[in-house]
C-alpha positions as CSV (number, residue, x, y, z in Angstrom):
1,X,-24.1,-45.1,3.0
2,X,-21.2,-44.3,5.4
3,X,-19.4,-42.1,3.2
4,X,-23.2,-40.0,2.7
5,X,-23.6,-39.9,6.5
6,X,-20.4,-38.9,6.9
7,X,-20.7,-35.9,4.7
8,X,-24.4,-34.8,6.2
9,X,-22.1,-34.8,9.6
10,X,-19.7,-32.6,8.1
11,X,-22.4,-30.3,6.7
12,X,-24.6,-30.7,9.6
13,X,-21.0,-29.4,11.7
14,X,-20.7,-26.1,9.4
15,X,-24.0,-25.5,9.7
16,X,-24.7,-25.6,13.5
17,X,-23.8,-22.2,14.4
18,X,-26.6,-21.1,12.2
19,X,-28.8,-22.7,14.3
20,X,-28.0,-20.4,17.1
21,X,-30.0,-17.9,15.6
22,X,-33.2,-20.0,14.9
23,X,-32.9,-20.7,18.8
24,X,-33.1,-17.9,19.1
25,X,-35.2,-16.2,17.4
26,X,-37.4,-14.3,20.2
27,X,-34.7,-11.9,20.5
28,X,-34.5,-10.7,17.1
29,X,-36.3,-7.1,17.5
30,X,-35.5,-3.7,16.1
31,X,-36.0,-1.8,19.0
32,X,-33.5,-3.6,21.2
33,X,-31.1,-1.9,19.4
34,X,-29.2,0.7,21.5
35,X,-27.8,3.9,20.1
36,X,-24.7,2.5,20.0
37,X,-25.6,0.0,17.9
38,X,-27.1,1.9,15.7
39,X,-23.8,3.7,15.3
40,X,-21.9,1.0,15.0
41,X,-23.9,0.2,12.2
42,X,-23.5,3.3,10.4
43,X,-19.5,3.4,11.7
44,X,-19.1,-0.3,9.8
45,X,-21.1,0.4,6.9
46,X,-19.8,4.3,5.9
47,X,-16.3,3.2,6.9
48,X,-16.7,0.2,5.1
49,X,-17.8,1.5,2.0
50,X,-15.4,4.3,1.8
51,X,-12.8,1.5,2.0
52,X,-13.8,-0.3,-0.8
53,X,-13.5,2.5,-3.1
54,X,-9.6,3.2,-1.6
55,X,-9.2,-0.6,-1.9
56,X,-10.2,-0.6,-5.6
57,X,-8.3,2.2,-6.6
58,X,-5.0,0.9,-4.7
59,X,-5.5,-3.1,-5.0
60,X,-6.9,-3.0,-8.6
61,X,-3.5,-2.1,-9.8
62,X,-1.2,-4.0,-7.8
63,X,-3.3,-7.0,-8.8
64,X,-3.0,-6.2,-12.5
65,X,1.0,-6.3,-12.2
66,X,1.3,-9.4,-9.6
67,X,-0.9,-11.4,-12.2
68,X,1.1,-10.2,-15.6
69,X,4.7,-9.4,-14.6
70,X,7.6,-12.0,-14.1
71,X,10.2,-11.8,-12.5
72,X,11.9,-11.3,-9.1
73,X,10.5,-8.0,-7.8
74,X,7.0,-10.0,-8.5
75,X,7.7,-12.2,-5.7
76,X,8.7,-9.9,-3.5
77,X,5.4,-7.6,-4.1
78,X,3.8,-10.9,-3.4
79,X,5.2,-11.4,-0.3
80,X,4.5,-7.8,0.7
81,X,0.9,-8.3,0.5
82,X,0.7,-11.8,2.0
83,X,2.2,-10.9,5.1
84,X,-0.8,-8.6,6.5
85,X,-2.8,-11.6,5.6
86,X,-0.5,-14.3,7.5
87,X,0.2,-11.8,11.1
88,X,-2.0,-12.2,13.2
89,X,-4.5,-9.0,13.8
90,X,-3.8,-8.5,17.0
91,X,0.1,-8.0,16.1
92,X,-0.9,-6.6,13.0
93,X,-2.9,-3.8,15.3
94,X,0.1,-3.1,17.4
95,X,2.5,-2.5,14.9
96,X,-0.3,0.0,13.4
97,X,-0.3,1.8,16.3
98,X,3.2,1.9,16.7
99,X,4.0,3.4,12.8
100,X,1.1,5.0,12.7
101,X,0.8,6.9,17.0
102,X,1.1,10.3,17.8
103,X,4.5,9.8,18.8
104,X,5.7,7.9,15.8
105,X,7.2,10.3,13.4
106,X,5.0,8.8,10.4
107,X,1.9,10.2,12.9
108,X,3.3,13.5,14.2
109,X,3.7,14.3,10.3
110,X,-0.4,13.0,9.6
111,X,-1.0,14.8,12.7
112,X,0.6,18.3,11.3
113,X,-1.9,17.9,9.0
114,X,-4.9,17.6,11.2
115,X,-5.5,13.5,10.7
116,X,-5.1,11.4,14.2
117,X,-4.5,7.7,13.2
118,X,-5.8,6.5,16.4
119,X,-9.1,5.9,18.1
120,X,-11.0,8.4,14.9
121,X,-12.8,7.6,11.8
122,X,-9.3,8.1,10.0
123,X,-8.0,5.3,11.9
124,X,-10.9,3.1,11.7
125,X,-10.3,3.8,8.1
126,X,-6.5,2.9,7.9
127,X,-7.2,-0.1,9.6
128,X,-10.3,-1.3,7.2
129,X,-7.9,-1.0,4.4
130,X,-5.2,-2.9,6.1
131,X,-7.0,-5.6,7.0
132,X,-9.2,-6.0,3.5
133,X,-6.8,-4.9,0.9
134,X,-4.6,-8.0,0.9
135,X,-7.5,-10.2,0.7
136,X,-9.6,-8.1,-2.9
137,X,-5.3,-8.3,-4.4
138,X,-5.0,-11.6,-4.1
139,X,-8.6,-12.7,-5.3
140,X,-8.4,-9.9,-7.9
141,X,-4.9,-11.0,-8.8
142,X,-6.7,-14.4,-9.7
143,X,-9.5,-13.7,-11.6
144,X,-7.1,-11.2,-14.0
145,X,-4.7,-14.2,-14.7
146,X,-7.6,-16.3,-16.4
147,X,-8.0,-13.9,-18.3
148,X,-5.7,-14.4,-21.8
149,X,-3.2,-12.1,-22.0
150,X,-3.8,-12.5,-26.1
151,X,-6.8,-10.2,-26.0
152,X,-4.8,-7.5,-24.5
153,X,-2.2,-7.8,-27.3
154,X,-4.4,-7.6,-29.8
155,X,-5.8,-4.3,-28.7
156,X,-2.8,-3.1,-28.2
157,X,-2.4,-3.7,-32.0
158,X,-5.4,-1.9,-32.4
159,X,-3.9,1.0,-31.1
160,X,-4.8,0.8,-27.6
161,X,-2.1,1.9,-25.2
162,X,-1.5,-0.9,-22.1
163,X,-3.7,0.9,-19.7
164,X,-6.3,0.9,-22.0
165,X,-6.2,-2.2,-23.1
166,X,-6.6,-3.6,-19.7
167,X,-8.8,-1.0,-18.7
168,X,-11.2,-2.1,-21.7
169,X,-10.5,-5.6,-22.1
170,X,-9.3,-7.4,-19.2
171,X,-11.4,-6.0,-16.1
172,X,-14.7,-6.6,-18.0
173,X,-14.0,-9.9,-18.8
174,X,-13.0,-10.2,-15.2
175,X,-15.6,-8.4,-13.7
176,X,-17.5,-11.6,-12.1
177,X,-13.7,-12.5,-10.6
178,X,-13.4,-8.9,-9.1
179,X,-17.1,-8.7,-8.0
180,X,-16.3,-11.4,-6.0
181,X,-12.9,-10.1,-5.1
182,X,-14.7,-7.2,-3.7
183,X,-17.4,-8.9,-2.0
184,X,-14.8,-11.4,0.0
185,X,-12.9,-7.7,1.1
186,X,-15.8,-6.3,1.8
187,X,-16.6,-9.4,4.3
188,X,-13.3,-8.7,6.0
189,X,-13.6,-5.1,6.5
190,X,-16.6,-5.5,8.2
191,X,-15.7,-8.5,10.4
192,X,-12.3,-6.8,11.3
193,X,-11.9,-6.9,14.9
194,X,-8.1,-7.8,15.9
195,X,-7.0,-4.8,14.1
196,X,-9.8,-2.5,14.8
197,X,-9.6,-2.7,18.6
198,X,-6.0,-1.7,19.1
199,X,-6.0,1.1,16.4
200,X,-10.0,2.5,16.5
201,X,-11.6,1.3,19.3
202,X,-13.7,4.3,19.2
203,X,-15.7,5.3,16.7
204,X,-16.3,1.5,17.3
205,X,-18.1,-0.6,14.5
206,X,-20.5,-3.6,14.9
207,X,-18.0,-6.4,15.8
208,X,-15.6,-4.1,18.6
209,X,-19.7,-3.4,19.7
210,X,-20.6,-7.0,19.8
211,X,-17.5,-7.4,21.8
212,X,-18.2,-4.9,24.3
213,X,-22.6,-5.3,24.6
214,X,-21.0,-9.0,25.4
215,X,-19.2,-7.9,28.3
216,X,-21.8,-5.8,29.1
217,X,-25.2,-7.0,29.0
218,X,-24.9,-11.1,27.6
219,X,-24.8,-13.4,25.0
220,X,-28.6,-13.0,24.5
221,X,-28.6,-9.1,24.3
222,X,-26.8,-8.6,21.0
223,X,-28.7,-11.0,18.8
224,X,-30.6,-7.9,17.2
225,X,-26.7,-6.7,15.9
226,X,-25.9,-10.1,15.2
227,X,-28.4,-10.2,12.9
228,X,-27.7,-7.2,11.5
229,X,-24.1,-8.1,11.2
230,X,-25.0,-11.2,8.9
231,X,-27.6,-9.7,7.0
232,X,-24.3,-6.9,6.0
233,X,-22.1,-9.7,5.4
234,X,-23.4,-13.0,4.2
235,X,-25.9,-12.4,1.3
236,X,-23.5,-10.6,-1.6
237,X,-20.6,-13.1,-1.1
238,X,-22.9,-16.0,-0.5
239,X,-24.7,-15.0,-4.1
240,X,-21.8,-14.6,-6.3
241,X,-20.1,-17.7,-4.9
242,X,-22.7,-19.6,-6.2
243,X,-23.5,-18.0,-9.0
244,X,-19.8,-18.1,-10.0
245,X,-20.1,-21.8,-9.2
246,X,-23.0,-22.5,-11.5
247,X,-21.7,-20.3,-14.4
């Protein structure tokens, strides 16, 4: 009995912010929504999806060799990607904007070519992809390891070439891993504030909106994005966690 009630507190715990939106429900209308929330909407959403498609082409990869190669360049690929994960965004966001500024010579060489890393839809871009690609390589790097690398060897002695083999073998009997790879990025992209906010303020997506309607106008004025926000967010990762669970 004491070891039930103390898991319903622990649930109960998790699921009281929740709750904040049942409370208050009144405020949950369409046409509260201010132009600028409307284009932070399509800001998150377009720049998020365009990120996933650089993310899979990039991360897919990367995750392919961290989960099959040995040795010690492996580990230092590893570490590569877990450090954007372990800085904190904020830093993360400086140093962005400090590699990536008009005055840094890596910028004045994107700005010859008529891209401005800061405060554009090329930098709220760069930093989606920052903050979400570590997360899809690591997950993605999981799911390909359960995967036996004996399947790939025996097409390969079927006369598929590596990339092939991989390309038919490995990522479909991966694909529930990477769908929810994909879906746990795609939840970072979007929620990505820290880095957002130092290198693309402006155009700004929902969460550096939330932010500022906060300041702005209150805690009960943005409940409309909020929603919004979740319903972007929280279905697709919700679903295939379960149904990964289940399977």
């Amino acid at each position: 009995m004491l070891r039930a009630g103390f898991l319903l507190f622990v649930l109960a715990f998790l699921l009281a912010p929740l709750s904040g939106l049942a409370a208050n429900a009144a405020f949950w209308h369409w046409p509260t929504l201010s132009l600028q929330d409307w284009a932070s909407i399509v800001t998150s959403l377009l720049g998020g999806a365009v990120a996933m498609g650089l993310i899979v082409l990039a991360g897919t990869p990367l995750a392919f060799y961290l989960a099959r190669a040995r040795g010690r360049w492996v580990l230092v690929a590893e570490a590569i990607v877990l450090m954007p994960m372990l800085m904190p965004t904020l830093a993360l966001g400086i140093l962005l904007a400090v590699v990536y500024g008009p005055a840094a010579p890596l910028g004045r060489a994107f700005g010859a070519l008529g891209i401005t890393l800061t405060n554009t839809p090329a930098a709220f871009l760069l930093a989606t992809v920052y903050a979400a690609l570590p997360t899809y390589v690591v997950a993605a790097r999981g799911a390909i390891a359960q995967v036996p690398p004996d399947y790939e060897e025996l097409a390969r002695t079927l006369g598929d070439t590596p990339f092939r083999a991989g390309l038919r073998v490995t990522l479909p009997l991966a694909r529930r891993g990477l769908s929810a790879a994909l879906s746990l990025a795609w939840v970072r992209a979007l929620g990505e504030f820290g880095i957002i906010l130092i290198v693309a303020y402006y155009p700004a997506g929902m969460p550096v909106q939330l932010w500022t309607d906060v300041q702005d106008l209150g805690l009960q004025a943005v409940f409309p994005l909020v929603g919004v926000f979740l319903l972007a967010t929280l279905p697709l990762p919700l679903w295939l966690g379960l149904r990964a669970r289940a399977a």
